[in-house]
C-alpha positions in Angstrom: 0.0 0.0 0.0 3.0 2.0 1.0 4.6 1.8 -2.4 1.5 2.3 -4.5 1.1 5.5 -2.6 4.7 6.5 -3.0 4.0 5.6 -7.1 1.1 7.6 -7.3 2.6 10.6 -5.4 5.4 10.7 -7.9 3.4 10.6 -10.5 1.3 13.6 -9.5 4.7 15.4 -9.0 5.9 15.1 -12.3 2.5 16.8 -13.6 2.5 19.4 -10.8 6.1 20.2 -11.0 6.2 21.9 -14.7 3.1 24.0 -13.3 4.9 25.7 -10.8 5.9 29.4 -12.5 9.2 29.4 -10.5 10.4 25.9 -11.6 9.4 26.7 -15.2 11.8 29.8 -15.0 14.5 28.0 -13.9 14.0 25.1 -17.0 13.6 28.3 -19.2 17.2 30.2 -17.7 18.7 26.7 -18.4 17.3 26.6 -22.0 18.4 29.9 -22.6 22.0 29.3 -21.8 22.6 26.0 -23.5 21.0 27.7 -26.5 23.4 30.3 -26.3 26.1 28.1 -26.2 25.0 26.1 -29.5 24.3 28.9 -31.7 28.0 30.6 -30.6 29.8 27.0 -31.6 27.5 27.1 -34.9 29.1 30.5 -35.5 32.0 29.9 -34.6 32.0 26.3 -36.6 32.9 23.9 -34.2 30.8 21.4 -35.4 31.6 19.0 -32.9 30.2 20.4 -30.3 26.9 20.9 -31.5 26.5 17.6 -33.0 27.5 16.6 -29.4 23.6 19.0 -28.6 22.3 16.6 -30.6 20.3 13.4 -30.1 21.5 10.3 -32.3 17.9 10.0 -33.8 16.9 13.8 -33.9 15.1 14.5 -36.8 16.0 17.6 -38.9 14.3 19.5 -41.6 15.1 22.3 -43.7 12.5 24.2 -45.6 10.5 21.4 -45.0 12.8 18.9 -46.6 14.2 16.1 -44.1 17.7 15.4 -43.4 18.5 11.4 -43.4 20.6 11.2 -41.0 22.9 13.3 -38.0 26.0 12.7 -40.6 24.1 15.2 -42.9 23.8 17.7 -40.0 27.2 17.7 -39.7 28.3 17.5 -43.3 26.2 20.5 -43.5 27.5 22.5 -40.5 31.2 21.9 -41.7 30.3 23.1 -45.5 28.1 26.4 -44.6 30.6 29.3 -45.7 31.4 31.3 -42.9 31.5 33.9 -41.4 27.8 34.6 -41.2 26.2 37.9 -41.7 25.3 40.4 -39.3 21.4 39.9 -38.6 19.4 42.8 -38.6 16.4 40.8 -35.9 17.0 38.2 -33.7 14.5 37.1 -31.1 14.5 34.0 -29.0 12.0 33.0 -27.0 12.2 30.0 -24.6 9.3 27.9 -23.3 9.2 25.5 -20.8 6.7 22.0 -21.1 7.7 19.9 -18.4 10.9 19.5 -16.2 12.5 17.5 -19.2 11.2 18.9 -22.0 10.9 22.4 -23.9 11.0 24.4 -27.0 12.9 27.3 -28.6 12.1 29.9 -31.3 14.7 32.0 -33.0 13.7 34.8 -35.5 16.0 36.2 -37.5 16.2 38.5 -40.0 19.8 39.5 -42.4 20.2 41.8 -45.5 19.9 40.5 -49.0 19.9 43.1 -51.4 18.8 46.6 -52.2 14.8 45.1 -52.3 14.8 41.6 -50.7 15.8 40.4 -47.3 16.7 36.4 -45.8 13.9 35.9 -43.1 15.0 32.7 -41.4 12.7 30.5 -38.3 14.6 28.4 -36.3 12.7 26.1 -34.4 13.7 23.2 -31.5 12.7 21.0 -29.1 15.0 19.9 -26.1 14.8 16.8 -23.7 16.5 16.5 -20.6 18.4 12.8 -21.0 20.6 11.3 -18.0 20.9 15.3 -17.2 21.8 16.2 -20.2 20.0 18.6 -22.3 19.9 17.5 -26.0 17.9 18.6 -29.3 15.4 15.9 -30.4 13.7 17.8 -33.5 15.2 21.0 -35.0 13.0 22.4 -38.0 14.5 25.7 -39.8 12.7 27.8 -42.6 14.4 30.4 -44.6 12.7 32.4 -46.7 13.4 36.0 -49.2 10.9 38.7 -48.7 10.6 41.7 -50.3 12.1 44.6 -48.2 8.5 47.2 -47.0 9.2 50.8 -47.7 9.5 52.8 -44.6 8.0 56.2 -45.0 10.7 59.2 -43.5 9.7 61.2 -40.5 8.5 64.1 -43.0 6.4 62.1 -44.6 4.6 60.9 -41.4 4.4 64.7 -40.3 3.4 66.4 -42.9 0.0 64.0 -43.2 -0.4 64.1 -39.5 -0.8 68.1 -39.9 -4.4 68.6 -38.8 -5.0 65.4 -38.2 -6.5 63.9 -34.6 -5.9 60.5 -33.2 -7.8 58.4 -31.2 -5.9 56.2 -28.8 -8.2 53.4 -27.8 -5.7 51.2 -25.8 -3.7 52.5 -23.0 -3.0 51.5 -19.3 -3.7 53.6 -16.3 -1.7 52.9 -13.6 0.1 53.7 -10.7 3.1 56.2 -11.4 6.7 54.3 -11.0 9.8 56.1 -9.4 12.1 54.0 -11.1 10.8 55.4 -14.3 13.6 57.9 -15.6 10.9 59.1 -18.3 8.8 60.8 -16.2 10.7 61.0 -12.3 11.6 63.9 -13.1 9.0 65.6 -13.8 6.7 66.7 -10.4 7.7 65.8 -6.7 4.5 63.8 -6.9 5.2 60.6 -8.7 1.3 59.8 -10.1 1.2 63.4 -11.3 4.6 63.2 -12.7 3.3 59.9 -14.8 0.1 61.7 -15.5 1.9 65.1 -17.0 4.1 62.8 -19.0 1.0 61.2 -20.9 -0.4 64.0 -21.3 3.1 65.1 -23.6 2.9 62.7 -25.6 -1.0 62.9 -26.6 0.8 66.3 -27.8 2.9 65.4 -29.7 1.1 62.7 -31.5 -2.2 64.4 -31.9 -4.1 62.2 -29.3 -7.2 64.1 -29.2 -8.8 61.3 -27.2 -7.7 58.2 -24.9 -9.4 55.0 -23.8 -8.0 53.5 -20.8 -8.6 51.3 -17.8 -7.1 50.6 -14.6 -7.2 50.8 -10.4 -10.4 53.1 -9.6 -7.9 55.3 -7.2 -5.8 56.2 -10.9 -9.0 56.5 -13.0 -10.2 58.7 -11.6 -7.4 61.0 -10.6 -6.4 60.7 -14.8 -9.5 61.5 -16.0 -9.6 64.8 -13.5 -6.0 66.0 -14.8 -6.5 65.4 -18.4 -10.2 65.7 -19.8 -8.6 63.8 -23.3 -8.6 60.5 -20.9 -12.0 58.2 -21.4 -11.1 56.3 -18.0 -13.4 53.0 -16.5 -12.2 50.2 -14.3 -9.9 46.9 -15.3 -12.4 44.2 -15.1 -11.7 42.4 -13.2 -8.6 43.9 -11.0 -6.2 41.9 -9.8 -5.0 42.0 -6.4 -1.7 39.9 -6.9 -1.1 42.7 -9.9 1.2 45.3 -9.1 -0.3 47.2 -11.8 -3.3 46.7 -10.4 -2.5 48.6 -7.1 -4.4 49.4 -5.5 -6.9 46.9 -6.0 -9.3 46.5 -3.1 -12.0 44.2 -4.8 -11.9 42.2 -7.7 -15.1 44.1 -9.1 -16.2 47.8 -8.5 -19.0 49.1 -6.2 -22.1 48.6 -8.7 -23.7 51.7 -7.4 -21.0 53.7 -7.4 -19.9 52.9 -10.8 -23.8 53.8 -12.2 -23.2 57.1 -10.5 -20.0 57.7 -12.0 -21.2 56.5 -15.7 -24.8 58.7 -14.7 -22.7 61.8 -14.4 -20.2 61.3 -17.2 -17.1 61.4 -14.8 -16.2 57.3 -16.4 -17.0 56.5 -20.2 -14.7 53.3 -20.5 -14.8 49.7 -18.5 -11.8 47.5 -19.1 -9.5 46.5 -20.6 -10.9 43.3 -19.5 -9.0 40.8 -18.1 -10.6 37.7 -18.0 -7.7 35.1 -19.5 -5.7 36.7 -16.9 -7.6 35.8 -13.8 -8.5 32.5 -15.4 -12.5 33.5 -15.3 -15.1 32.9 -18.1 -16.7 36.3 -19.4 -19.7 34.6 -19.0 -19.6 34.2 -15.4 -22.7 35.9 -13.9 -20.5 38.0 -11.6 -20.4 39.8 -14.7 -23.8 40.1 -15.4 -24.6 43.8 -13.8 -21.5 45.4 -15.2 -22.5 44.4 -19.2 -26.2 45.5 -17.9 -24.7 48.6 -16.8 -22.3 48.9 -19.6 -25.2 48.3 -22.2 -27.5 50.7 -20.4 -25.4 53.6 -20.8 -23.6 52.3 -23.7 -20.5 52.5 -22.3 -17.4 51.2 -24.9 -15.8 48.0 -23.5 -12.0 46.8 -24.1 -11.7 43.1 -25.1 -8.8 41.3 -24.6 -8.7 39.1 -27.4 -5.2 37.5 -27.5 -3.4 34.3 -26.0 -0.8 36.9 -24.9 1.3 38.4 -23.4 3.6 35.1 -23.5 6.5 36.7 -21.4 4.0 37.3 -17.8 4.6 36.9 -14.0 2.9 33.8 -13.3 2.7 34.9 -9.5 0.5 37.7 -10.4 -1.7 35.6 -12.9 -1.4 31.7 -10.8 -5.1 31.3 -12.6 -3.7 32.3 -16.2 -6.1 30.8 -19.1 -5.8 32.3 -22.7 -8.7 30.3 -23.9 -10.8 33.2 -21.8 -9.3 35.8 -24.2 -11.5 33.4 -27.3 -14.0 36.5 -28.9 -16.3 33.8 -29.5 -17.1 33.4 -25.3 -18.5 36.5 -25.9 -21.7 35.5 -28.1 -23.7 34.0 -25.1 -22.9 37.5 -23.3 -24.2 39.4 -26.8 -27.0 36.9 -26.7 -28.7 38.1 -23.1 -27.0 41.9 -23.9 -27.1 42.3 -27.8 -26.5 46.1 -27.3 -22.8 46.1 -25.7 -20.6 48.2 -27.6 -17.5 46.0 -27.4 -14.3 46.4 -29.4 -12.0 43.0 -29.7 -7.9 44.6 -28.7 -5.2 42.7 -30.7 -6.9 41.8 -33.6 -4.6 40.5 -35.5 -3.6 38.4 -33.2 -4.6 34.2 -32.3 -8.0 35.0 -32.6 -8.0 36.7 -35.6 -10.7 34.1 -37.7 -12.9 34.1 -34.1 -13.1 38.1 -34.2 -13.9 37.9 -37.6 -16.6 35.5 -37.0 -18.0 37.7 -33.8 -18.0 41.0 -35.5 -20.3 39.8 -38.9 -22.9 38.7 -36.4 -22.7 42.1 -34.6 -22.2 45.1 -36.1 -21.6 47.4 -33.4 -18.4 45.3 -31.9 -15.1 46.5 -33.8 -11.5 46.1 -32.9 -8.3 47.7 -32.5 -5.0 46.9 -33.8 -2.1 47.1 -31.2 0.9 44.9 -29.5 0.6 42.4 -32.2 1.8 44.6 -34.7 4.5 45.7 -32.9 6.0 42.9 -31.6 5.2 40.1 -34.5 6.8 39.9 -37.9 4.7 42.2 -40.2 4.6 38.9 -42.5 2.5 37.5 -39.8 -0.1 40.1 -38.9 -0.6 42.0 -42.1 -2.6 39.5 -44.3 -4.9 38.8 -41.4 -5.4 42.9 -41.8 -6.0 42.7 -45.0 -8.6 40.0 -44.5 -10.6 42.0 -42.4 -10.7 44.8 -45.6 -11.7 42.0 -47.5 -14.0 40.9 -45.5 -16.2 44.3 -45.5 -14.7 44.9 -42.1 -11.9 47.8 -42.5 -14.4 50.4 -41.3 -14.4 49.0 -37.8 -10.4 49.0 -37.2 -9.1 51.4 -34.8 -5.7 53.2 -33.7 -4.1 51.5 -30.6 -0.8 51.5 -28.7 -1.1 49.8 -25.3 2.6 50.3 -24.2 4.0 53.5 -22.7 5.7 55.1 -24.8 5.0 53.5 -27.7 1.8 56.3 -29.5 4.3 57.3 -32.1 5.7 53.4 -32.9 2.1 52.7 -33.9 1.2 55.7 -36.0 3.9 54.9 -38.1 3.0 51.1 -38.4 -0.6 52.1 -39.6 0.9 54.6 -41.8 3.4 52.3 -43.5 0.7 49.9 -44.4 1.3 51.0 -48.4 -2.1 49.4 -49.2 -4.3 51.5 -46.9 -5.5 55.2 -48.9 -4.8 57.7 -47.4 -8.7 58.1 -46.2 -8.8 54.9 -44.9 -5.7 55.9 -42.6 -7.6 58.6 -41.3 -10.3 56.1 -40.5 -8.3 54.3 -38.7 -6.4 56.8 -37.0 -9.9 59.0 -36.1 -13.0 58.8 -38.0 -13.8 54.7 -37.4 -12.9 55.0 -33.1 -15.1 58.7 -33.8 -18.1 56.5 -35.3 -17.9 53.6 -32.5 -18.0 55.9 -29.4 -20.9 57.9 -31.4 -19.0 61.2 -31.2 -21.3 64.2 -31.9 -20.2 66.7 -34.4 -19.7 69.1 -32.0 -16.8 67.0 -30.1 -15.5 66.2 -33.5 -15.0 69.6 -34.0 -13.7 70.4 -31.5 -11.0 68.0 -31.8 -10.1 68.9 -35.2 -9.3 72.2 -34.0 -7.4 71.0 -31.0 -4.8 69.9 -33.9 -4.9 72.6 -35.3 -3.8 74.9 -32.3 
């Protein structure tokens, strides 16, 4: 009895263990070095030593086609001129499985010629044998591309001139003193953060700002800076620090009417449901989309697996199938007035937004974080699709990091494709038509662009 115990308690370890955020970090840290160390002796072609990385049966393939045998690999390690050249992007991104298993993606990106560029994805899985980390599959891609036109700094200006913006993802938080953007600024730290916003909706021509966060910050934002549309994260996270400070998971419900009553919020989210591991079904949520719907109040969607790089002791409940668009129909179902807009769209859930916004037309979606931190080789057809679909009208600026406003104009802007009208949608006129601007506030806003 004693030993089928012990048995079943090791059992249950091994599927606890790669659970546990710390001990995937450490499996990650280990990852990262070994990695480091093969891709340095590739370089630096001593083969030997990363054949020695190498399983006996690992399979290989490259562009697809399969190498017969580890000889190959090393025929071909020995036989690649050298030296390489200098790569223009390289990512790498570790992920932990288990305590024995993991993978590893490398992007990378080097100069062709005048109009193409090598685009290579490196891709492989490690096992942890007699203590010994080895490759078991390696799969590399390489690929030419043609080299996207960046528009110059005068271009971007010059059709910014008169132009407002409409920022419909940013955070609202707590101001940092470690910050050296902003800790300069004012003695009070919140303010400081605050004042520091508010300079760059100036000088990117952010007429208007939706944003979410710790009722405390909302509503001190909203006070200094009329451009901020504040409302609460949904729901907040006490083990966030960018949360802080978060007293409840949900709002007061009365005190949130009041404050949507007398026009002092205009925003709920961004909503975090895949990061507190809750269904947006649940009916905790049911007086908040009641309230929401009632005074039409625009809600932020998070509709992405991400982020993949997250403190797992601030989100132990993390589950990015509660980000899926489509849990959102039985919500639309009982409250098919919401005025919802889906943040990330290009992202996993691109053909599930798609699918959600035909079947209502008053839910749009925003373009942010994906488009930034993805290859553009990824993310732009999935754009395109949503122009093809009939669904372009209901795309909207975003930028969700600090700092990052002017980073996203200029992504939107080098989309060669887009008209220039449809740029101005997306920068202003589609965000105006969601949040049912009246001409009067439009015109306003226009002239604040102009001053």
């Amino acid at each position: 009895m004693k030993n089928k115990l012990f048995l079943l308690f090791a059992f249950l370890m091994v599927i606890i263990l790669p659970l546990n955020a710390q001990y995937l970090e450490i499996i990650e840290s280990e990852i990262q070095e070994i990695v480091l160390k093969e891709q340095e002796a590739f370089k630096n072609g001593d083969c030997n030593q990363v054949l020695a990385l190498m399983e006996d049966d690992i399979t290989f393939l490259a562009n697809g086609r399969r190498a017969p045998s580890k000889d190959i690999i090393g025929k071909f390690c020995r036989s690649i001129p050298r030296p390489f050249k200098t790569a223009t992007f390289d990512k790498l991104d570790v992920y932990a499985l288990t305590n024995e298993t993991a993978y590893a993606i490398r992007t990378l990106e080097y100069p062709n010629d005048e109009k193409t560029k090598m685009q290579e994805y490196v891709t492989k899985i490690w096992k942890k044998t007699n203590g010994q980390w080895k490759i078991s599959h390696l799969h590399s891609t390489v690929k030419e591309v043609s080299i996207t036109k960046v528009a110059s700094k005068k271009a971007i200006d010059d059709f910014l001139k008169n132009q407002p913006i409409i920022d419909t993802h940013i955070h609202i938080t707590k101001g940092y003193l470690d910050n050296e953007d902003y800790n300069n600024i004012d003695p009070d730290i919140d303010l400081a953060k605050i004042e520091w916003m508010s300079q760059r909706f100036d000088e990117n021509n952010i007429v208007l700002a939706l944003g979410g966060g710790p009722m405390k910050y909302v509503k001190l934002w909203q006070e200094k800076d009329k451009r901020h549309w504040t409302g609460p994260r949904l729901p907040c996270n006490p083990l966030r620090e960018q949360d802080e400070p978060c007293e409840s998971e949900l709002p007061d419900i009365e005190e949130l009417e009041r404050l949507y009553k007398n026009g002092t919020f205009k925003y709920l989210g961004e909503t975090a449901f895949n990061s507190m591991g809750i269904h947006p079904a649940d009916e905790r949520f049911n007086p908040y989309w009641g309230l929401a719907e009632k005074y039409q109040i625009p809600i932020g969607f998070h509709a992405d697996r991400g982020p993949f790089k997250r403190n797992m002791e601030e989100t132990p409940h993390w589950n990015e199938d509660y980000a899926n668009p489509l849990l959102l129909l039985p919500v639309l179902e009982k409250y098919p007035n919401l005025k919802i807009y889906l943040m990330h769209y290009p992202g996993s859930y691109f053909e599930e937004c798609l699918e959600v916004m035909k079947k209502y037309p008053q839910i749009y979606c925003e373009i942010s974080a994906v488009s930034m931190f993805a290859p553009k080789e990824m993310w732009e057809p999935k754009v395109k699709k949503l122009y093809s679909e009939g669904l372009g009208e209901r795309l909207m600026f975003a930028s969700d990091y600090v700092g990052t406003i002017r980073k996203n104009i200029e992504i939107i802007y080098n989309l060669e494709w887009l008209t220039s009208q449809q740029k101005k949608d997306v920068y202003y006129n589609n965000a105006a038509r969601f949040l049912q601007l009246s001409d009067s506030e439009i015109e306003v806003h226009y002239n604040m662009v102009k001053q």
